[in-house]
C-alpha positions in Angstrom: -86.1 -114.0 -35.7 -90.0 -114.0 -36.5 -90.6 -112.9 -33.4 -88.2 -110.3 -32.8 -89.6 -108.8 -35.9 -93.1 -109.2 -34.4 -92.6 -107.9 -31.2 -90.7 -104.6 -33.0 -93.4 -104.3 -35.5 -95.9 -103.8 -32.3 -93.7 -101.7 -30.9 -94.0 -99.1 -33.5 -97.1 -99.9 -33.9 -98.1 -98.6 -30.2 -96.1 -95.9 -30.6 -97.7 -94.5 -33.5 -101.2 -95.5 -32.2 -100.0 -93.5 -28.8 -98.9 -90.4 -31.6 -102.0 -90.2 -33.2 -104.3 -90.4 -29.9 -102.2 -87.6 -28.9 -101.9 -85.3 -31.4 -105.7 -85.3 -31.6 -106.7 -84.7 -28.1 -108.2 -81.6 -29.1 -106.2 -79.5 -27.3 -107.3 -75.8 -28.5 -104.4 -73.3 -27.6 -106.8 -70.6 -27.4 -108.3 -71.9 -24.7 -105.0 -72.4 -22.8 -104.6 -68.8 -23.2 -108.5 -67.6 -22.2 -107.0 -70.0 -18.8 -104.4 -68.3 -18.3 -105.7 -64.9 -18.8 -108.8 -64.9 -16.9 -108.9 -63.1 -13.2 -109.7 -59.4 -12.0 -107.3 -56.6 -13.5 -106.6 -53.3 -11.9 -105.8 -49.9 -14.2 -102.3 -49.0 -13.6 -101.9 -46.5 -15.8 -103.2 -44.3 -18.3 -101.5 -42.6 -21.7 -103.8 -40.1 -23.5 -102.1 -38.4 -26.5 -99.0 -40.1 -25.5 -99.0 -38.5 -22.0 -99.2 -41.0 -19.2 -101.2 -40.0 -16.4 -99.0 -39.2 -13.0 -99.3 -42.9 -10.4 -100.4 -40.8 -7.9 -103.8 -39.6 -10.1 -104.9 -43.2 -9.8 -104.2 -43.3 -6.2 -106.4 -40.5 -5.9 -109.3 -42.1 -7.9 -109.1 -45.1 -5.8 -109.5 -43.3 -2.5 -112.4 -41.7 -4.1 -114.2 -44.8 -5.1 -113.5 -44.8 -8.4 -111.8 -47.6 -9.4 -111.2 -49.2 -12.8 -111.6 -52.9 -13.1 -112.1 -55.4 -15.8 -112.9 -58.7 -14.8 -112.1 -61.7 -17.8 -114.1 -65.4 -16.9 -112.5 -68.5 -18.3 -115.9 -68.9 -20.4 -114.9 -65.5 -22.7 -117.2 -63.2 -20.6 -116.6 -60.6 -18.1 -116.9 -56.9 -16.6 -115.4 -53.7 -17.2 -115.8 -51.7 -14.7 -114.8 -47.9 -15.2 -115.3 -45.4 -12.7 -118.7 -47.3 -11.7 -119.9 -47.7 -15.1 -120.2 -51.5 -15.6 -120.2 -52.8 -19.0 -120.3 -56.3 -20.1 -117.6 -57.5 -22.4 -117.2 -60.1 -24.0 -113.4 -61.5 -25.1 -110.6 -63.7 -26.9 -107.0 -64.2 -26.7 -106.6 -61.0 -28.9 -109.6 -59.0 -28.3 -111.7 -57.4 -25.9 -115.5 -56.7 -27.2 -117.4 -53.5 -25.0 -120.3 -51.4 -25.9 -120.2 -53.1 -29.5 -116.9 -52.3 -30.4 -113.7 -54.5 -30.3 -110.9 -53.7 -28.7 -107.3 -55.1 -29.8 -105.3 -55.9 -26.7 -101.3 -56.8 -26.2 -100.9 -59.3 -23.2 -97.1 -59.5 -21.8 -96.0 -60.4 -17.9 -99.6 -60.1 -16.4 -100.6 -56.6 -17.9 -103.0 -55.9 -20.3 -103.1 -53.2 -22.4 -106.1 -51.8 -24.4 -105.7 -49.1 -27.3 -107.4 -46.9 -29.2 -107.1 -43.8 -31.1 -105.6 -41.6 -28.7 -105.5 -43.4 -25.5 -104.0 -46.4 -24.0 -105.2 -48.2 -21.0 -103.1 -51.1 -19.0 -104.5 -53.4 -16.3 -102.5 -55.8 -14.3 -103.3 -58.4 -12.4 -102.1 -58.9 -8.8 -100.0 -61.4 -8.0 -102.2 -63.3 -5.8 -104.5 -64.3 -8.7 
């Protein structure tokens, strides 16, 4: 009987110890997100004063040269790239920083969409990332 007692107690024991280890493996979720959300992003589409620019507008940019781009490394740095004027950014899992100011963004089914005042600007990434 001792030992049943014994061997359950170190049972439970383990398991506990095995709890502990892993609820403090430091796992930041943050950086799961800064993972998942780094890559190159395309502009797909523009709203200013809550009228979104026509698709084939950006199709004409493109063939012009003048792309829009923002580029998000793991590390919380990257590129925005509009039009040829390159600025680096800096980011989080809510934020985008550029020129010194910050920049909210919403993050659903590989888009991201910056807003301001009166504009709205949503970059996807392909699928290929």
């Amino acid at each position: 009987m001792y030992k049943r007692i014994r061997k359950f107690g170190t049972v439970i024991l383990t398991g506990l110890t095995l709890l502990v280890f892993s609820a403090c493996s430091g796992k930041d979720p943050e950086t799961d997100v800064m993972q998942d959300r780094a890559g190159s992003y395309e502009l797909t589409s523009i709203v200013r004063n809550g009228q979104e620019a026509p698709p084939e507008d950006l199709i004409l940019l493109e063939e012009k040269g003048l792309s829009c781009r923002i580029i998000l490394e793991k590390d919380g740095s990257g590129v925005l790239d509009l039009f040829g004027d390159q600025q680096n950014v800096t980011w989080d899992a809510q934020s985008i920083t550029a020129d010194g100011k910050v920049r909210q963004y919403t993050y659903e089914d590989h888009r991201l969409t910056l807003t301001n005042e009166d504009s709205e600007l949503t970059f996807t990434r392909p699928a290929d990332h």
